[in-house]
Backbone atoms as SQL, in Angstrom:
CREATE TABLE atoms (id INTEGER PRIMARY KEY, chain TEXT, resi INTEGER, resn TEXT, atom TEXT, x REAL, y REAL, z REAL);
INSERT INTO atoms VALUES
  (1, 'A', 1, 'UNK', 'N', -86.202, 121.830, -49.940),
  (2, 'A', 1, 'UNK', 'CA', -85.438, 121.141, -48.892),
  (3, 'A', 1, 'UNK', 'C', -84.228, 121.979, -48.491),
  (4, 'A', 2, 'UNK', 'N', -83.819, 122.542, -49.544),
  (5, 'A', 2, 'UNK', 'CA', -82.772, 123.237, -49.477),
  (6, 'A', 2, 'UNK', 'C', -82.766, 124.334, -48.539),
  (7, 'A', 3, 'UNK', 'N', -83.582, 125.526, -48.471),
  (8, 'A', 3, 'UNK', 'CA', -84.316, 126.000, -47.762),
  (9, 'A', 3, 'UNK', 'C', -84.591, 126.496, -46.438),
  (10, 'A', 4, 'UNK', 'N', -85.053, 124.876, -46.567),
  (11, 'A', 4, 'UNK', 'CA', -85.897, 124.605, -44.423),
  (12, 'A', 4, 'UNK', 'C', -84.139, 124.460, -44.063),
  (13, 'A', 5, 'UNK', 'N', -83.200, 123.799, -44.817),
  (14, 'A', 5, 'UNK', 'CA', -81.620, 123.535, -44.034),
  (15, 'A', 5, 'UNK', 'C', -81.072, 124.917, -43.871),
  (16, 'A', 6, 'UNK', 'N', -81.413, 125.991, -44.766),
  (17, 'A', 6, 'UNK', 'CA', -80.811, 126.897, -44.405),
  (18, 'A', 6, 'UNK', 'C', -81.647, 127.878, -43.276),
  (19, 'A', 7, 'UNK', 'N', -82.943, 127.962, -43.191),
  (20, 'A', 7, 'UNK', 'CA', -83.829, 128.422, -42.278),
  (21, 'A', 7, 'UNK', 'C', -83.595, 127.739, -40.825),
  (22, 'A', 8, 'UNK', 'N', -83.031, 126.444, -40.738),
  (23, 'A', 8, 'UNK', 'CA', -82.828, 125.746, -39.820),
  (24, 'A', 8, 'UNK', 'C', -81.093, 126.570, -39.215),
  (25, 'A', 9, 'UNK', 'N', -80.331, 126.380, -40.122),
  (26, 'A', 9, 'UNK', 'CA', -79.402, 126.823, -39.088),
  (27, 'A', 9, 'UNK', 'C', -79.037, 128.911, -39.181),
  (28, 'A', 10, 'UNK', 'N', -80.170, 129.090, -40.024),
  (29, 'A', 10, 'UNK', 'CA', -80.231, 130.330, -39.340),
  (30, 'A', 10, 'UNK', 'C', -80.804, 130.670, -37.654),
  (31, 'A', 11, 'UNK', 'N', -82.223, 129.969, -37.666),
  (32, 'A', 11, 'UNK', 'CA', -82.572, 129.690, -36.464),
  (33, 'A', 11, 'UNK', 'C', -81.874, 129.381, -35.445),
  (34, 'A', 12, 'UNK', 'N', -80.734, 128.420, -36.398),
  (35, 'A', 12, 'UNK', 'CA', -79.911, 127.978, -34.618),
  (36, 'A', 12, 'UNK', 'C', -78.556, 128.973, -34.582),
  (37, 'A', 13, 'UNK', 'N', -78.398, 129.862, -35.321),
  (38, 'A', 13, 'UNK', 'CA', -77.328, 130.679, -35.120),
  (39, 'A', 13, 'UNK', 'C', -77.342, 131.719, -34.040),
  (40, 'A', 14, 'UNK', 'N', -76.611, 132.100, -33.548),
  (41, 'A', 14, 'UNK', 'CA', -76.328, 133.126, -32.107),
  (42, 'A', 14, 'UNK', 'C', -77.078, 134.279, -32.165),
  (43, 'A', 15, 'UNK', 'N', -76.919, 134.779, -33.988),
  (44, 'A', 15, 'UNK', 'CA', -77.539, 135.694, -33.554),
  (45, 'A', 15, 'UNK', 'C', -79.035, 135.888, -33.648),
  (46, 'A', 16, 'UNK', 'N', -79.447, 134.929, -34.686),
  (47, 'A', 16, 'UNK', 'CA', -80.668, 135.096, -34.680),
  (48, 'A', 16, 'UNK', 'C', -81.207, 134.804, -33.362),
  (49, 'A', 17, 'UNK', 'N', -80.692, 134.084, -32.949),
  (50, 'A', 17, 'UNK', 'CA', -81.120, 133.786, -31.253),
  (51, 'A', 17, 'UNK', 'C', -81.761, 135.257, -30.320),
  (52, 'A', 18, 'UNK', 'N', -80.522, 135.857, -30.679),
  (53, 'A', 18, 'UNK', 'CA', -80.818, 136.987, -29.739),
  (54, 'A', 18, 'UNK', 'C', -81.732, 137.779, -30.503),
  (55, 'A', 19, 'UNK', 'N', -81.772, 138.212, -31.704),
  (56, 'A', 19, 'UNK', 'CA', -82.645, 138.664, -32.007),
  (57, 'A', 19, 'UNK', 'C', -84.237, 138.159, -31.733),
  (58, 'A', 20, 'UNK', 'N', -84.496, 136.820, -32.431),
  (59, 'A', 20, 'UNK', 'CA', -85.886, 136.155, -31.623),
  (60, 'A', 20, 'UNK', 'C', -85.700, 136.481, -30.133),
  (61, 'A', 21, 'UNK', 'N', -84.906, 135.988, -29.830),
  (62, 'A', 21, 'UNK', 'CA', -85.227, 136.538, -27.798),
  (63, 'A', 21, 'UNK', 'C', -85.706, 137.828, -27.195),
  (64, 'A', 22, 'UNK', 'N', -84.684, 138.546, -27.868),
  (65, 'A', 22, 'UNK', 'CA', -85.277, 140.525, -27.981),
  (66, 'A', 22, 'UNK', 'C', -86.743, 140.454, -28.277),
  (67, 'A', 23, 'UNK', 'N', -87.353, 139.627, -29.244),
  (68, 'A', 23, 'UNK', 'CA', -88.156, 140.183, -29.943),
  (69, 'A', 23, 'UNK', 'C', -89.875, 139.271, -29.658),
  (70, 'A', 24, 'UNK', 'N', -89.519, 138.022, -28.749),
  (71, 'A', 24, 'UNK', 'CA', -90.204, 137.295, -27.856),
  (72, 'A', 24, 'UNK', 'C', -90.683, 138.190, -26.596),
  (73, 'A', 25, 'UNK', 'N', -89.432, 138.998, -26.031),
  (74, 'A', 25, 'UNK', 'CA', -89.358, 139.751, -25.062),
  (75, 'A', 25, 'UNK', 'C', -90.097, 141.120, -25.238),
  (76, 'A', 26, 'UNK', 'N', -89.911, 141.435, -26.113),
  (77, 'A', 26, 'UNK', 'CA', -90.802, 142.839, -26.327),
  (78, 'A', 26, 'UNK', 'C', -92.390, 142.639, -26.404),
  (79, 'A', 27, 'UNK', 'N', -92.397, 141.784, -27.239),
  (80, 'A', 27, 'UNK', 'CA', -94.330, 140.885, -27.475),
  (81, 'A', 27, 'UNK', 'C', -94.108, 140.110, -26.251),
  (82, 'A', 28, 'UNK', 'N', -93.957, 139.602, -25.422),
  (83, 'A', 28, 'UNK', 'CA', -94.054, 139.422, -24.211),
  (84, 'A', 28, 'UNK', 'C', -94.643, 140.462, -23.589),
  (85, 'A', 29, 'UNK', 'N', -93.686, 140.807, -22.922),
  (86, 'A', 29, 'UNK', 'CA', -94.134, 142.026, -22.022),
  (87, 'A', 29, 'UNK', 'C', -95.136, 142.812, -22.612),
  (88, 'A', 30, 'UNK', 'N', -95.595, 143.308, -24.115),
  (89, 'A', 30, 'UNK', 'CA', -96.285, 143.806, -24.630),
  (90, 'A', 30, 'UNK', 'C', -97.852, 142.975, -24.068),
  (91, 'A', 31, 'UNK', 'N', -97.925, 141.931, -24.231),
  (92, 'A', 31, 'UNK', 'CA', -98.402, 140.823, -24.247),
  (93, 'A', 31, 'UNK', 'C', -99.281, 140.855, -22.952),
  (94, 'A', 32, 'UNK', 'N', -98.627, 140.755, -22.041),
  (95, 'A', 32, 'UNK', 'CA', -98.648, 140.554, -20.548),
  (96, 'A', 32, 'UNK', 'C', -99.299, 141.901, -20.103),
  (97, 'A', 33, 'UNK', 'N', -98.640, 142.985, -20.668),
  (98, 'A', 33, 'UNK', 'CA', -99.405, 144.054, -20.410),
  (99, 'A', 33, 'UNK', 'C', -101.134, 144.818, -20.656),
  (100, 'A', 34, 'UNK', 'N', -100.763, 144.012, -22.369),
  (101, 'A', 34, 'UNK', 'CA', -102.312, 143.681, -22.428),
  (102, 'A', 34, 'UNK', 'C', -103.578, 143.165, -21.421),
  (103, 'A', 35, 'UNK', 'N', -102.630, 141.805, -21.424),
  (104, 'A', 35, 'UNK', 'CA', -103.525, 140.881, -20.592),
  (105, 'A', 35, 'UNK', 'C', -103.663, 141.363, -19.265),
  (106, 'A', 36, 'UNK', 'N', -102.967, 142.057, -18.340),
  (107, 'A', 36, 'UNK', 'CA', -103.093, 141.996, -17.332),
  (108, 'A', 36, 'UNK', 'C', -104.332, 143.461, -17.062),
  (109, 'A', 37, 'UNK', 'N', -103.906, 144.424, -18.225),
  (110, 'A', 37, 'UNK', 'CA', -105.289, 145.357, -18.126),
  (111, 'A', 37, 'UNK', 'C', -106.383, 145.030, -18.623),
  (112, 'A', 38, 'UNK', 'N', -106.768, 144.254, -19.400),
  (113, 'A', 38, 'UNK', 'CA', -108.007, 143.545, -20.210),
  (114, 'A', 38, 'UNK', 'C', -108.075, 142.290, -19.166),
  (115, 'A', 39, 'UNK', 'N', -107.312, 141.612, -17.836),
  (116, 'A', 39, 'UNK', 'CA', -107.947, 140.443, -17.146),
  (117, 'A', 39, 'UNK', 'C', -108.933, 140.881, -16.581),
  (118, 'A', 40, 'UNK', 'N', -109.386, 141.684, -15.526),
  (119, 'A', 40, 'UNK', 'CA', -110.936, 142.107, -15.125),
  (120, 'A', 40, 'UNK', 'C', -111.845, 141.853, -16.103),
  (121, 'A', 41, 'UNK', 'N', -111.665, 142.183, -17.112),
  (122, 'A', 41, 'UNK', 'CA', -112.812, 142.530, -18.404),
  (123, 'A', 41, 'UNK', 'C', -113.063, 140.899, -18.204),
  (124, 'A', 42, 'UNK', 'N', -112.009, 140.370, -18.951),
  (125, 'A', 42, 'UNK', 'CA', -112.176, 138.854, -19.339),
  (126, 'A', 42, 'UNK', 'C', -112.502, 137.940, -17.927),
  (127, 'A', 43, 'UNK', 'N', -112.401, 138.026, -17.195),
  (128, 'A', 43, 'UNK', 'CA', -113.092, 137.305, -16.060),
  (129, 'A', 43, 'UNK', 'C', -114.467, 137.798, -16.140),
  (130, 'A', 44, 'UNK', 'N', -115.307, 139.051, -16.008),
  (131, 'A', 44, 'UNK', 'CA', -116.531, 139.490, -15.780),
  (132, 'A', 44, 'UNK', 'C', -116.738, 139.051, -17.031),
  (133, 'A', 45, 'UNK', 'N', -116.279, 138.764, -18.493),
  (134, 'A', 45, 'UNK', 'CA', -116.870, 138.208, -19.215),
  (135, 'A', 45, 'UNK', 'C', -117.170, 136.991, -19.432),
  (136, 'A', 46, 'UNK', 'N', -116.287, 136.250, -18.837),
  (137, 'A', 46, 'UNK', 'CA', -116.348, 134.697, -18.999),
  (138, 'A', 46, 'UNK', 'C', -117.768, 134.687, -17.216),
  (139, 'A', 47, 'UNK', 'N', -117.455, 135.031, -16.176),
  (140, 'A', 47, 'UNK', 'CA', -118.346, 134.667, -15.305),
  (141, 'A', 47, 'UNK', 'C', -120.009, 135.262, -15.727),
  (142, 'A', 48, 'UNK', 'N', -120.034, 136.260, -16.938),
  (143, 'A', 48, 'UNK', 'CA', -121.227, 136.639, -17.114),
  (144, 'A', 48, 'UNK', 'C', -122.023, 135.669, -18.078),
  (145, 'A', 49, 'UNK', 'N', -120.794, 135.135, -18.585),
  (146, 'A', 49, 'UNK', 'CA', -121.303, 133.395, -19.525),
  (147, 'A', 49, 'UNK', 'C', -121.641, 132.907, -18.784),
  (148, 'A', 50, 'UNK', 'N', -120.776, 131.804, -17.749),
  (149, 'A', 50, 'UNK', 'CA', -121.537, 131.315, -17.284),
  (150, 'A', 50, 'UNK', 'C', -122.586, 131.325, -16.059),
  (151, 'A', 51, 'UNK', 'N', -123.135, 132.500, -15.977),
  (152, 'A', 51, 'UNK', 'CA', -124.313, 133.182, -15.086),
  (153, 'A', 51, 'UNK', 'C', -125.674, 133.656, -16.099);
């Protein structure tokens, strides 16, 4: 119990903030970049399912 209270207001502290945000932001965009070169693929794969 003890723990999750301190995991809790690490979470809500400033800086961890920014750090998760930085680090949302990088796998984001990482993310997005993926997806957006692998979306062709994944459409011709999903329309070759259902065809």
């Amino acid at each position: 119990m003890k723990q999750s209270i301190g995991f809790a207001s690490f979470l809500t502290s400033p800086f961890s903030f920014f750090v998760w945000r930085l680090g949302t932001g990088k796998l984001m965009s990482y993310l997005s970049l993926l997806f957006s070169s692998s979306l062709p693929f994944i459409i011709f794969n999903s329309f070759s399912i259902f065809v």
